[in-house]
PLY file of the C-alpha trace (Angstrom):
ply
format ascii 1.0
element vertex 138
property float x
property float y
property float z
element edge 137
property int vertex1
property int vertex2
end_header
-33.64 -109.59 4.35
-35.65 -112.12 3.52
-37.68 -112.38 -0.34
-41.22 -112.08 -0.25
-42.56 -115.54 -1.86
-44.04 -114.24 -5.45
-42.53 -111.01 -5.07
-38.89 -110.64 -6.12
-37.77 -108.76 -8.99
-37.68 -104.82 -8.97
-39.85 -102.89 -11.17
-38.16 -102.49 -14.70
-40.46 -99.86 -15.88
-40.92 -96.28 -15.43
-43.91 -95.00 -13.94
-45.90 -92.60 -16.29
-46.29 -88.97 -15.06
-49.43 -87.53 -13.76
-51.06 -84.95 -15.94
-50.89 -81.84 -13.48
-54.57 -79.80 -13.33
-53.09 -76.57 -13.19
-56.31 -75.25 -11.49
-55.24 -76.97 -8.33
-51.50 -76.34 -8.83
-52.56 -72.29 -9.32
-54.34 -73.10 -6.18
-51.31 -74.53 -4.55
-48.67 -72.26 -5.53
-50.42 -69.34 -3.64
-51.40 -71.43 -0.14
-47.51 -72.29 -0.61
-46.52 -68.80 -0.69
-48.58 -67.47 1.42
-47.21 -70.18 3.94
-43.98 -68.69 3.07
-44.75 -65.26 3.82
-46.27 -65.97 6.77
-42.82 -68.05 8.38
-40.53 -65.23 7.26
-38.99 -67.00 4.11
-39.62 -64.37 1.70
-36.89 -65.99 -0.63
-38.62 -69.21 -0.92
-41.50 -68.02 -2.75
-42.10 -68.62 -6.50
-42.10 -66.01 -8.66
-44.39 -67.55 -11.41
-46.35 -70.60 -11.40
-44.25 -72.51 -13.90
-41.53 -72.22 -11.59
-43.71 -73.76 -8.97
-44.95 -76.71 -11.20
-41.25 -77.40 -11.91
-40.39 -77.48 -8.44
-43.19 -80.44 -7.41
-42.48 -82.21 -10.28
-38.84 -82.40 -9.48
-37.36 -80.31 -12.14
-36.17 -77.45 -10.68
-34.53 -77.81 -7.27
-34.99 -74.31 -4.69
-32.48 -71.81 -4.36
-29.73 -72.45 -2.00
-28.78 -69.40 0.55
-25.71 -68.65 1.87
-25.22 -68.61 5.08
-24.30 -65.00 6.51
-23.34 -65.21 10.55
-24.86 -62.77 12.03
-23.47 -59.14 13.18
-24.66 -57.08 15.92
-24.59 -53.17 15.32
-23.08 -50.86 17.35
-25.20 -48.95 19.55
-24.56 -45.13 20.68
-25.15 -44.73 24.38
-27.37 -42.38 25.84
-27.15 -38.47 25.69
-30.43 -37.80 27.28
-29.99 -37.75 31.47
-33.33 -38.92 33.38
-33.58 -37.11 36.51
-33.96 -40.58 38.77
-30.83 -41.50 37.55
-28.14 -38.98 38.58
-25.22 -39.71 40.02
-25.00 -38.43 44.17
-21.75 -36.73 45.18
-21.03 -39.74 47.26
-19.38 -42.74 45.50
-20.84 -41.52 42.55
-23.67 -44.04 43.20
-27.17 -43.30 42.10
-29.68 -42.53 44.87
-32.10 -45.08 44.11
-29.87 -47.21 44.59
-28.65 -46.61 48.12
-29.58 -49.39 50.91
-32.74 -47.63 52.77
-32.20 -47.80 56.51
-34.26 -49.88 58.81
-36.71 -48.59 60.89
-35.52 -48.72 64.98
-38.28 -47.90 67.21
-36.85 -44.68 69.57
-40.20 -44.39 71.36
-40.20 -45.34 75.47
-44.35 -46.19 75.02
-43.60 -49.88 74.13
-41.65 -52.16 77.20
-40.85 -55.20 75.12
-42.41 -57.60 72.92
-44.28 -60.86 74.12
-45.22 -64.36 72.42
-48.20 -65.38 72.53
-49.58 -68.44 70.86
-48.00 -69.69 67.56
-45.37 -66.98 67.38
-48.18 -64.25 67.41
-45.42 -61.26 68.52
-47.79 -58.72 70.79
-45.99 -55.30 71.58
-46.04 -54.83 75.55
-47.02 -51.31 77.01
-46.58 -51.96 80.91
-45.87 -54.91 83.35
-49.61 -55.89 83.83
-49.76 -56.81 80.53
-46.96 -58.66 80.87
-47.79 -60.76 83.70
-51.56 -60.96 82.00
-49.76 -62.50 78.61
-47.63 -65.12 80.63
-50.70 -65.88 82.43
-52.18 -66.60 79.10
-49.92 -69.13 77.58
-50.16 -71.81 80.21
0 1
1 2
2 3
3 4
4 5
5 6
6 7
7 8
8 9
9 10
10 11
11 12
12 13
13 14
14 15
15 16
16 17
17 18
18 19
19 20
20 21
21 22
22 23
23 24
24 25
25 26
26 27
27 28
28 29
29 30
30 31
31 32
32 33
33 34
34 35
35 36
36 37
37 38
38 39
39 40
40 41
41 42
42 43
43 44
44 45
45 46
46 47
47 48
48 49
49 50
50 51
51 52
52 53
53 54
54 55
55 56
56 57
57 58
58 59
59 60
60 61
61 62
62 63
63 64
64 65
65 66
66 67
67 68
68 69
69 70
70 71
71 72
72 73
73 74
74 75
75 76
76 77
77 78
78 79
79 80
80 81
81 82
82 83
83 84
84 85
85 86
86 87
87 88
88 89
89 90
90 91
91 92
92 93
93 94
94 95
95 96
96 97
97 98
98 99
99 100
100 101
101 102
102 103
103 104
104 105
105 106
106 107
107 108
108 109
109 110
110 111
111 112
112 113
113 114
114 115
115 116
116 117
117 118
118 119
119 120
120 121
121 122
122 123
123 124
124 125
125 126
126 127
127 128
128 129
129 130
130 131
131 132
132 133
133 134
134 135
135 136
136 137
């Protein structure tokens, strides 16, 4: 580092301490509070407001917590049966949950399925149609 021409011994005195107005520190100590409240840190509130002017003026340092991992409860399952939810004789798997079978058209109305333009699928009911549709895609 280099010295600062006209500028190179440290300060040898103390600095004086601000008077406090306790009208603004009474002011402060409940914002601060309330700010503490309103994060969850319940602990880190000052009881009185002489423990709060210690604190900023560096006499009293704040509580340290331990820290406690935390432990998750046991739970109790379920006694209560919802109707949706019981079990089928088969594979004891619920029936909500079974695949649902596809749809297969058994009808003999509908010949076959043509192709129009831009993959436009049009159901065909009889060979003039069919000969109509190939017409159409030229």
């Amino acid at each position: 580092m280099h010295i600062i021409k006209g500028v190179y011994a440290p300060r040898s005195k103390k600095r004086k301490a601000k008077k406090l107005d306790m009208v603004k520190a009474e002011i402060q100590w409940r914002q601060y509070n309330k700010e503490m409240r309103r994060k969850h840190m319940h602990s880190c509130q000052f009881d009185t407001l002489d423990e709060y002017v210690a604190y900023i003026s560096g006499k009293l340092k704040p509580k340290k917590r331990k820290f406690v991992p935390y432990e998750p409860t046991t739970t109790v399952p379920k006694q209560n049966k919802i109707p949706s939810q019981t079990k089928s004789p088969v594979h004891g798997v619920p029936e909500s949950g079974r695949r649902k079978e596809s749809p297969v058209y058994t009808g003999n109305y509908i010949v076959g399925i043509a192709t129009m333009h831009k993959s436009n699928a049009i159901p065909i009911t009889n060979q003039e149609q069919a000969i109509e549709i190939s017409r159409m895609a030229k």
